[in-house]
Structures are given as C-alpha cells and as structure tokens.
C-alpha positions, 0 to 999 in steps of 0.5 A, a space after each residue: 741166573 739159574 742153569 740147568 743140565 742135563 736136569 732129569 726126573 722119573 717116577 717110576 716108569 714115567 719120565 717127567 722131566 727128560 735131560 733138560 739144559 737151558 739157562 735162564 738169564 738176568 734182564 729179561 722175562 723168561 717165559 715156561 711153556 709147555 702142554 699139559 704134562 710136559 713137566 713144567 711144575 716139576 722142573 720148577 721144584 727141582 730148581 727150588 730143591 722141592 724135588 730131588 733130581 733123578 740126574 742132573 744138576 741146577 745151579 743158582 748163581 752158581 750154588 744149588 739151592 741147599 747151599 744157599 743159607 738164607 735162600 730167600 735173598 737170592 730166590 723168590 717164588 710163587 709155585 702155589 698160591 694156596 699153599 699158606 696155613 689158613 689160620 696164619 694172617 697175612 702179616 703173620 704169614 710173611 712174618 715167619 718167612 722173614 725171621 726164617 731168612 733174617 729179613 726185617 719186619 719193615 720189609 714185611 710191610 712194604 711188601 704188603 703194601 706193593 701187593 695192595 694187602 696192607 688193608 687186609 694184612 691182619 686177617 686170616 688166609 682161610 678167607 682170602 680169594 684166589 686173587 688174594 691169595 696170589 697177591 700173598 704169594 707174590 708179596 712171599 717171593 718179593 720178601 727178600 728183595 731177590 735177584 731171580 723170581 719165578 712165577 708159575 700161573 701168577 694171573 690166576 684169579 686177578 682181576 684185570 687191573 690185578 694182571 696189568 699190574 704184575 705184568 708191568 711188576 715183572 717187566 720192571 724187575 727185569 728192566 733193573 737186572 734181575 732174573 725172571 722166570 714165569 709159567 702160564 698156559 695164557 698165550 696171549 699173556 704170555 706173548 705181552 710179557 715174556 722176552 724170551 722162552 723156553 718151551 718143553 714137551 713130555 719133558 723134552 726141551 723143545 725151543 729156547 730162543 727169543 719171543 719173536 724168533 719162535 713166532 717166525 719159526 713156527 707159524 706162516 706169514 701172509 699178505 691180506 688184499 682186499 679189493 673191490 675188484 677180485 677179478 683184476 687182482 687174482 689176474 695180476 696176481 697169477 701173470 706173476 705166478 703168485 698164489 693166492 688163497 682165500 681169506 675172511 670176508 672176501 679178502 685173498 691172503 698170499 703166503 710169505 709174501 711181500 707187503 710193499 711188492 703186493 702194493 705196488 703190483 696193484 698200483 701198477 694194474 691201476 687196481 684199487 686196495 681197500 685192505 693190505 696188511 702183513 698177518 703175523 701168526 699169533 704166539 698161541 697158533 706158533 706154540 701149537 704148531 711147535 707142541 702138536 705131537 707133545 700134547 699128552 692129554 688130546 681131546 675129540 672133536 666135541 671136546 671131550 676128552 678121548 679115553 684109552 689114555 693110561 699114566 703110569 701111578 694113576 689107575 687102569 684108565 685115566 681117560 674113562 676117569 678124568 674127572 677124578 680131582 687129585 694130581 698125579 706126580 710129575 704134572 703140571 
C-alpha cells in the first residue's frame, strides 16, 4: 500500500505538486491521471524518494523509501523506459540491479523470459526499440517479486499484442493482492485496465474514487431512439414532457432518461423503435469534463498551441517556444 499526505513540491515559484493525500490500495489497478502539467511524474519520484518533498510525507507499507534496505523486494517501477546504459545488455542490466537488492541470478532469467527478452537477453541496449525498452523496464521492476508496482505510460511503444499482454500483466498482479499503480495519458486504455483512479490538476487532488463512479459524476447519460416515425414519437415524447434532442443519423437522444420507460411509451403509441440504447459517456469525455480548467497548456482551434504562456525556470515565452525539446522541472 503507498499513502500519501499532504505530499507537496515546489520549484521555485511553481508548485508542481500541491498538498496531495490519497492512498493507493493492495488489489486493485490504480490508475493516475492528469493533464499535461499536473504533477503526475513528479509525485511519482517522490514516492520513490527520487524527489525530496518540499512537505509532506509518503509511506510504504508504512516505512519511507530510504528506509526500505533492499527496496526492490517491496517496490517495482517503470518511470523511464530508456533510462538504462546503453552499453549494459539486457542480462547484465537486471544482473546489477539484483546483486544490489540480494536477488538471485535465477530471478533474472525468469523475468526475462516473462517479458519475452530472453532471445535478446545478451545484446546491448543501445539497439533496442522502444517497445523493447519497455519490455527491459517492466522486467527491472517485476525483478524482485514486489507487492506494489508502478508504472508510468507502460504501453508506450508496444505493439498490440505487447499492450494485450501488460494490460492482463497488470490486472493479474492485482488479482493476487498486490498494489498497482499506473499512469497513462491513453483513456481508453486506461478505462480497460484500471479500477480505480486518482485524478490531479496543476497538482491539485481532484477525484480519488472508483472507475465507474467518475464516469457517472462526470459525464450525462441518455436514451438514443431511432424511428422510422419521428413525428409520432417526438409527439409521444412531449405529452409526457420529455425533452428530446437531436442525435446522429437521424436519431433523437433524451437526457438521463430511462431505457425501458422510453421503450414502453413507444410500445404503447404502437411506434416502431429501430434503435434504443442507453449512451454511457466514455472515460475520455468524463475526464475532460473533470479537468477542463486544469489543463495547463491549451491549444486554439487549429490546433496549434496558443502563445503568451510562461512557466516559471523555462524562459521568456514558453509558448512562442514550444517546440523546444528539453522538460521543465516538475512536468510530466
């Protein structure tokens, strides 16, 4: 289990991360979303005592990380695929990272071969894809048979059985009590794997509740009909003051209403339904809703990024400039 509370990081003048609490539970996949900006990476760090807090504290299985010895029996993580020497094979990668934590050299090949490196595991990292990198870094934080993982953009680069294949990874390691932990900007991947999330703004905590629950607090429902009689249904529809609005391909949507009810009104006016189905708003169109004013960095309507944005440590106009390749402290 990882707590945090009242975790806080500044750089500067700029709050990155802002007085977040939450907990992250054994059993189910957590998922970590936010805009661009919003602190995520960086509350990451923290956890893993990459960053020191400005204030507040994190906690894993109730000990903080520096006083974890041999901290990759309790925490695995894949913050940045690439971030392995590029002279190291494989093998020889993970071979380091056990004799640091005390794991055997038996627990290396496993992970290799659960990650599907093992025909590669003797060749240098400076040629591996991204995918494979991933595949590296998934097999660095599985190495110790952790009970909490985190992950952060773990698809990146996979094919698609590659993403089939960690998705069910994840949801497994969940299903035998283990802590998970995962960020991705992919909603609808997200909205396959995940349980449960944690959402923050310009660091801010902004939901911490389960999957469906967000959906329903943060999106409208409706009711699509589809008739080959309009007429006799929007007729039908307004004796019993329903409101209906106009949908795709001719069909009418009403707001929160009810599926059967809305069948059996037809039924009832002997109209015919070729279409009637309940809309759920997808995990993408609830988190937009949610983050609306969170969003850091906006874009005009051609899609380019609007000017006249400044972040404090990046220059005069980040805006003009946002093309320029190096990250800024505190993003993600």
């Amino acid at each position: 289990m990882i707590e945090l509370h009242e975790l806080t990081k500044r750089y500067g003048a700029k709050t990155a991360v802002d007085h977040l609490t939450f907990t992250v539970r054994q059993g189910v996949v957590t998922g970590f979303l936010g805009p661009n900006g919003a602190g995520k990476s960086t509350t990451m760090r923290m956890i893993l005592d990459l960053d020191r807090p400005t204030s507040g504290r994190v906690s894993i299985d109730g000990k903080g990380y520096g006083h974890l010895s041999e901290p990759l029996k309790y925490i695995g993580a894949l913050l940045e695929a690439k971030a392995v020497h590029p002279g190291r094979t494989a093998r020889d990668h993970l071979l380091w990272l056990a004799q640091s934590n005390r794991i055997s050299t038996r627990r290396v090949d496993e992970v290799l071969a659960q990650v599907g490196l093992t025909e590669v595991a003797n060749q240098r990292s400076r040629g591996f894809s991204l995918g494979m990198s991933q595949r590296l870094g998934i097999a660095s934080a599985l190495l110790g048979d952790p009970e909490i993982l985190m992950f952060d953009e773990p698809v990146n680069g996979l094919d698609p059985e590659g993403i089939l294949w960690i998705r069910n990874l994840m949801k497994r390691l969940a299903a035998e009590g283990r802590t998970v932990f995962v960020s991705s900007h992919l909603m609808s991947e997200m909205a396959l794997t995940a349980e449960h999330l944690v959402v923050i703004g310009r660091g801010k905590l902004l939901a911490d509740l389960p999957m469906a629950q967000f959906i329903e607090q943060n999106s409208r429902s409706s009711v699509r009909l589809r008739t080959p009689h309009p007429e006799q249904l929007l007729d039908a529809l307004a004796r019993q003051s329903i409101t209906a609005e106009p949908g795709p391909e001719g069909s009418w949507e009403v707001p929160d209403g009810d599926a059967a009810g809305l069948g059996e009104l037809a039924a009832a006016h002997g109209i015919t339904l070729h279409e009637l189905s309940p809309q759920r708003a997808s995990l993408e169109e609830a988190f937009m809703q949610m983050t609306a004013d969170s969003v850091e960095y906006h874009v005009d309507g051609t899609g380019a990024p609007l000017t006249g944005t400044t972040v404090p440590g990046a220059g005069p106009d980040w805006g003009a400039d946002w093309r320029r390749p190096s990250k800024q402290k505190g993003s993600d």
